[in-house]
VONUVEX-859165 format. One record per residue: x, y, z of N, C-alpha, C in turn. Coordinates in steps of 0.02 Angstrom, whole numbers, plus 50000, padded with zeros to 5 digits. Example, Ala and Ser with C-alpha at 12.3 -4.5 7.8 and 13.67 -1.06 7.14 Angstrom:
506604971650390506154977550390506604983550390;506424988850354506844994750357506455000250394;
//
This chain:
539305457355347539435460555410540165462855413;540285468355449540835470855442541295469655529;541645470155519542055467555593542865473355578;542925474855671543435479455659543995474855706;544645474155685545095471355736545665477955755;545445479455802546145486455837546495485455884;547065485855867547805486955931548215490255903;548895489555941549295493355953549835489855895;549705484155879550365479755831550865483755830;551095484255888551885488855912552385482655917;552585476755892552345476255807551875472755768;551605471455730551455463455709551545458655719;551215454355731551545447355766551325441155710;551575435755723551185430255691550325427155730;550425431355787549615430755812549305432355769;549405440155778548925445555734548795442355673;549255441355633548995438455582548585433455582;548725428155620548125423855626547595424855631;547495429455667546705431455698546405436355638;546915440955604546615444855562546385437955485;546835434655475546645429955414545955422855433;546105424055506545475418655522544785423555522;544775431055537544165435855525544075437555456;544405436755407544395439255356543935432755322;543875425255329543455420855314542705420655347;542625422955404542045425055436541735430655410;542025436455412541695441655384541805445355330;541255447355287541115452655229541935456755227;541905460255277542255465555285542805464955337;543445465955345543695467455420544275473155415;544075477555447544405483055477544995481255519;545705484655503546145480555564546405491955582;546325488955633546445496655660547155497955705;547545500455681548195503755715547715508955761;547835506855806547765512155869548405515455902;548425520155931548745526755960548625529656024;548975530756060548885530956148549395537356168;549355542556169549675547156178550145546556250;549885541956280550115539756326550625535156344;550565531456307551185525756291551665528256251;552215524856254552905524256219552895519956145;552845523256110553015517656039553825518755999;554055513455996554745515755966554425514155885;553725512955850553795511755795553025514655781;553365521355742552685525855721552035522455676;551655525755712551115522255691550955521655610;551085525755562551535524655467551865520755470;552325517155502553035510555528552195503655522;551765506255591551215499655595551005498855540;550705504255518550255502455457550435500455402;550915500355391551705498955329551445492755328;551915490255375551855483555404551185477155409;550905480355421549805476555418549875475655349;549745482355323549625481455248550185475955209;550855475855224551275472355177550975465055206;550935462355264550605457055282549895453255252;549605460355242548855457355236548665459655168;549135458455124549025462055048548415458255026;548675452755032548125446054994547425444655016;547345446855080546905448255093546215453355069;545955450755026545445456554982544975459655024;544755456955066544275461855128544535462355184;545125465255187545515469855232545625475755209;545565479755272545765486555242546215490055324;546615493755317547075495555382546955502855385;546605502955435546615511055464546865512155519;546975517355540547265520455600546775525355652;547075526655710546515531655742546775530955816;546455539355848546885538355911546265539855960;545595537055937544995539456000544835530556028;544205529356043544015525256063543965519156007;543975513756030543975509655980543125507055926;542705506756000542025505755976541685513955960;542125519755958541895524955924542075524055836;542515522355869542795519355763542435515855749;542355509655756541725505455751541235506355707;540765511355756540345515755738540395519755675;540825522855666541045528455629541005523855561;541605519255552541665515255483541155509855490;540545509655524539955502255504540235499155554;540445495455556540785489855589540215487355646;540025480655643539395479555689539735475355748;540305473755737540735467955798541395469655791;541595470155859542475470455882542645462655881;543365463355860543765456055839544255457755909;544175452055930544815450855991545195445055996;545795446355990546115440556010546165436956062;546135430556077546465428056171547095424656141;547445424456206547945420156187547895416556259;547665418256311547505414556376547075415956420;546965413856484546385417756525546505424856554;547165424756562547385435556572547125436156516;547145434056430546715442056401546005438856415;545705436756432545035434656434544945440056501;545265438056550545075443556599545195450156594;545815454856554545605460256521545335461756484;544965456356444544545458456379544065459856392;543675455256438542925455756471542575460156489;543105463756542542645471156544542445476456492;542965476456475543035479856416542365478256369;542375472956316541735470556299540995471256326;541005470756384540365473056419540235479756412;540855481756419540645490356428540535492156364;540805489856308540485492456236539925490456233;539745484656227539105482756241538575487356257;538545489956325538355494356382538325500356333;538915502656308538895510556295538725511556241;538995507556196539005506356123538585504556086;538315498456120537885494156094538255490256032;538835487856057539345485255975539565476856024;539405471456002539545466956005540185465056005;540595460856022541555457956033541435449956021;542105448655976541925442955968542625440955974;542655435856044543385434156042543645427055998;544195426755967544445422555926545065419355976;545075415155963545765411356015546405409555977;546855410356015547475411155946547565402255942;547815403255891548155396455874548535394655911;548645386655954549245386256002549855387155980;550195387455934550765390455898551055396355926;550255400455922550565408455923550345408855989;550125405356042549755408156106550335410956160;551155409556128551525412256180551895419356164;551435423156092551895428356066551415432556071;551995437756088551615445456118552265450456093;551935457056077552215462256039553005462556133;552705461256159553185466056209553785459756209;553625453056199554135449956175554545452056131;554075450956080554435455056000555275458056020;554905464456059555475469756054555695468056122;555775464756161556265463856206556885459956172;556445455956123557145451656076557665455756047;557335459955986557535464055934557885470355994;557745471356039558315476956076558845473756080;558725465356110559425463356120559835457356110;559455459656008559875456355961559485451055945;559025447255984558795441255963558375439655916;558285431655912557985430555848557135431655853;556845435855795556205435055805555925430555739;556345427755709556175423955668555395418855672;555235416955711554695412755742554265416555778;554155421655786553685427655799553375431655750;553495434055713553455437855664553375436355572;552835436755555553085435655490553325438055439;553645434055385554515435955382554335439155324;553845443455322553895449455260553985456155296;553845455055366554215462955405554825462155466;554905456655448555625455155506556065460555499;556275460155439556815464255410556545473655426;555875474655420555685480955435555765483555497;555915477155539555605479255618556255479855631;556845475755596557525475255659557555482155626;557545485355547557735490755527557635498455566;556625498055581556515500855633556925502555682;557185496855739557355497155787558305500255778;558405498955719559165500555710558855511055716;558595511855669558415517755655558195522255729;557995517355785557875521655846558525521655867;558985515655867559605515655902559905520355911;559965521355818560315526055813560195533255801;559605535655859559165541955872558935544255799;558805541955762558515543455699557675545355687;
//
């Protein structure tokens, strides 16, 4: 069975990884999808995300990192994928996840399967991440430390309008 996990990993976190290396023992296959929101602000292009997944999830033999800027359970569809991978890290994402899930369900007909983060990682979130790294701090314990160095680089590279 194939399973797709998609966000924004604006940046990678040590969640993400969890959840992507705990799906990768469950399923055949897992899709980790850089998604794109024309709408939102990213200071780290979505080639920056995918950099990043991939250098993380090398070892991982049934991973594969794609990108895409439509619906998530249209991708799904598109590459096989018979179940969405979701992370929780508490009952707020349980209560934004939910609808969501139903409605694929509903529209899609594509199943969600939420995974619960490890209590370790249940207090890290990308918007942490970069509230640190704007101002200077350590993300050492957020992030794992094969793109630390990519991300403060990133963020030097917006600083300095690059």
């Amino acid at each position: 069975m194939k399973a797709l996990f998609a966000g924004s990993f604006h940046p990678p976190t040590k969640g993400h990884l969890d959840v992507i290396e705990r799906a990768s023992k469950i399923y055949e296959k897992v899709y980790v999808a850089v998604m794109y929101n024309a709408e939102k602000h990213y200071t780290l292009s979505v080639e920056d995300r995918t950099y990043m997944l991939k250098k993380i999830t090398k070892d991982f033999k049934n991973v594969e990192i794609v990108s895409d800027d439509g619906l998530t359970a249209e991708l799904a569809k598109k590459i096989g994928c018979e179940v969405l991978i979701r992370g929780l890290r508490n009952g707020q994402d349980f209560e934004y996840e939910l609808p969501i899930a139903l409605a694929n369900k509903k529209v899609f007909g594509i199943e969600t399967v939420f995974l619960c983060c490890e209590p370790e990682n249940m207090w890290i979130s990308s918007t942490i991440v970069n509230d640190l790294v704007r101002h200077g701090g350590d993300i050492s314990k957020l992030v794992p430390g094969e793109i630390e160095e990519d991300i403060l680089r990133a963020q030097q590279r917006i600083s300095k309008g690059v």
